[in-house]
Every structure is written in C-alpha cells, then in structure tokens.
C-alpha positions in Angstrom: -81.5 -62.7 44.7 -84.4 -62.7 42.2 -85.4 -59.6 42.7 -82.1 -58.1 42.2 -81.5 -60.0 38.8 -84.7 -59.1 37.4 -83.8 -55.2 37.9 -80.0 -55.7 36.6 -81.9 -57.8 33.6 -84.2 -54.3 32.9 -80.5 -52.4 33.6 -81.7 -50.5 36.4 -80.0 -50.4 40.4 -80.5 -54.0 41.8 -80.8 -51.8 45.2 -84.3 -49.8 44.3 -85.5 -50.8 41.2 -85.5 -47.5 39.9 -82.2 -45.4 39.2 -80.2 -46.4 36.3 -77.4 -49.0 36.6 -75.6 -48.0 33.3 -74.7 -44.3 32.3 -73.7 -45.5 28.5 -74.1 -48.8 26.5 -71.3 -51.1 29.1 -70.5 -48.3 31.4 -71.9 -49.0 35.1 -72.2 -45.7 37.0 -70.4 -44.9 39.9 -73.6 -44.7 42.4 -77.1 -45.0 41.6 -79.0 -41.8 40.7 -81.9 -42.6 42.6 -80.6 -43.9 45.7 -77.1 -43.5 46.3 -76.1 -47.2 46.2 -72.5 -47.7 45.3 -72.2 -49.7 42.2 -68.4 -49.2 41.2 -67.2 -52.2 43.2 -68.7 -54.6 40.4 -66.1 -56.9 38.8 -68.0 -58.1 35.5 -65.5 -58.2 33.1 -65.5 -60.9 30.6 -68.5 -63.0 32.0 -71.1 -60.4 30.0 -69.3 -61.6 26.7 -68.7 -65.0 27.2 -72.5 -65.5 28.1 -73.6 -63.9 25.2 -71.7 -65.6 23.3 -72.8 -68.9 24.5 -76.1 -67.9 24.5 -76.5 -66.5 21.0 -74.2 -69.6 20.3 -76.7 -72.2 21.3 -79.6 -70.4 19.7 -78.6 -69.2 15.9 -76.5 -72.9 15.3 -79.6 -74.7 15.6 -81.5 -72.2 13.9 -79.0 -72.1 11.0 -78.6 -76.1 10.5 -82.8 -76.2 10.8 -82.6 -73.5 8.2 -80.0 -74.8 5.9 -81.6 -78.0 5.8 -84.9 -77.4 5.5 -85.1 -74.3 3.2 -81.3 -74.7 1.5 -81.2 -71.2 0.6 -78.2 -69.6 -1.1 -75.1 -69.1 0.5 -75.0 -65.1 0.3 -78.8 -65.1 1.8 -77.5 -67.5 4.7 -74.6 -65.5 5.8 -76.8 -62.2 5.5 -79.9 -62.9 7.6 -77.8 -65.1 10.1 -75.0 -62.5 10.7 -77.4 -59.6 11.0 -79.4 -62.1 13.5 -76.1 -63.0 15.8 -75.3 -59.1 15.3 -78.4 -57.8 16.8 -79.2 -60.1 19.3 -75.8 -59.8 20.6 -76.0 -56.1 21.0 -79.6 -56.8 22.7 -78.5 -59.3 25.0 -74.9 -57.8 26.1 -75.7 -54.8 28.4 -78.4 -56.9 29.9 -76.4 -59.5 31.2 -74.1 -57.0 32.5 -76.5 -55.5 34.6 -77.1 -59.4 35.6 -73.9 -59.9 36.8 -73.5 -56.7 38.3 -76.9 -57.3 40.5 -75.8 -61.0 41.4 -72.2 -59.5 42.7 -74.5 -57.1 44.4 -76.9 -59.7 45.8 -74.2 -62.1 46.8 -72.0 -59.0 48.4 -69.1 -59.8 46.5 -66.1 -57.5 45.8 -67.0 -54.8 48.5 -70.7 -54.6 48.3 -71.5 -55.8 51.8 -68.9 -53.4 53.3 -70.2 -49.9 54.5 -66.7 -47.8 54.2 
C-alpha cells in the first residue's frame, strides 16, 4: 500500500513507478504510458477536494489567528497574503491527492482494479 501512495503522491502509475498517472492538471489517463496498467476504473471524485480543503483548512486557520494576533497587521495585508497562501497551496496539494486516492483504489482493488477483463 505504501508504495503505491508514495508514487500516486509524486502523480506517477501506482503500478511501476514510472508512467504518468495524469495526462492534464485532474485528468487520470486511461492506461499508463509506461506499462499498460488500466487506470480509468478510479472513482475519486470529490474525496481530492474535500481533503484539500481540510487540510489547507487546518493549516492556514491557525496560521492566520497566530498571525493576527501576534503581528495585527492590516486587514487588506491579511486577506492578501492569506488568500494567495490557501490559493497556492490548494492548487499544489489537489492533483496530488488525486493521484493518492487513485493509487489507494488501485492498491485496495476497488472499483474493477483487481479484475483482469
């Protein structure tokens, strides 16, 4: 199982290690390049967003109240930084967990992986 999320974390095939699991930003190819692994019976939807919203979530609120608190900067500079902080590491975190769900379905054989058709 490790093995599998650490290569859907890096967004490669959870199978080799070495073909790429997405084509685009979200989109999961069909079949790995590299190996020929079917990858299109993966059933991610939501769970990518939700976790990156919890995890961003419980990172930047305590940041922001540590911040506020501490430094009490003005509103305007706040808002800035801390948006542009959810922002990017929200667009750094989401097609990573994808690929982490998508290798634990694979690892676990859910939704047609274990089946040879």
């Amino acid at each position: 199982m490790r093995p599998a999320m650490w290569r859907g974390w890096r967004r490669r095939c959870p199978n080799c290690g070495t073909g790429r699991l997405l084509s685009s930003y979200l989109k999961v190819n069909d079949s790995c390049p590299n190996c020929a692994e079917r990858l299109d019976y993966h059933r991610a939807d939501d769970g990518p967003a939700y976790l990156t919203i919890l995890i961003v979530g419980h990172l930047m609120a305590p940041m922001l109240h540590i911040t506020f608190t501490t430094f009490r900067p003005e509103p305007i500079v706040l808002f800035a930084t801390f948006s542009v902080g959810c922002v990017a590491l929200s667009l750094y975190l989401l097609p990573r967990l994808k690929g982490l769900i998508v290798a634990v379905q694979w690892a676990k054989r859910m939704h047609g992986f274990g089946s040879h058709a």
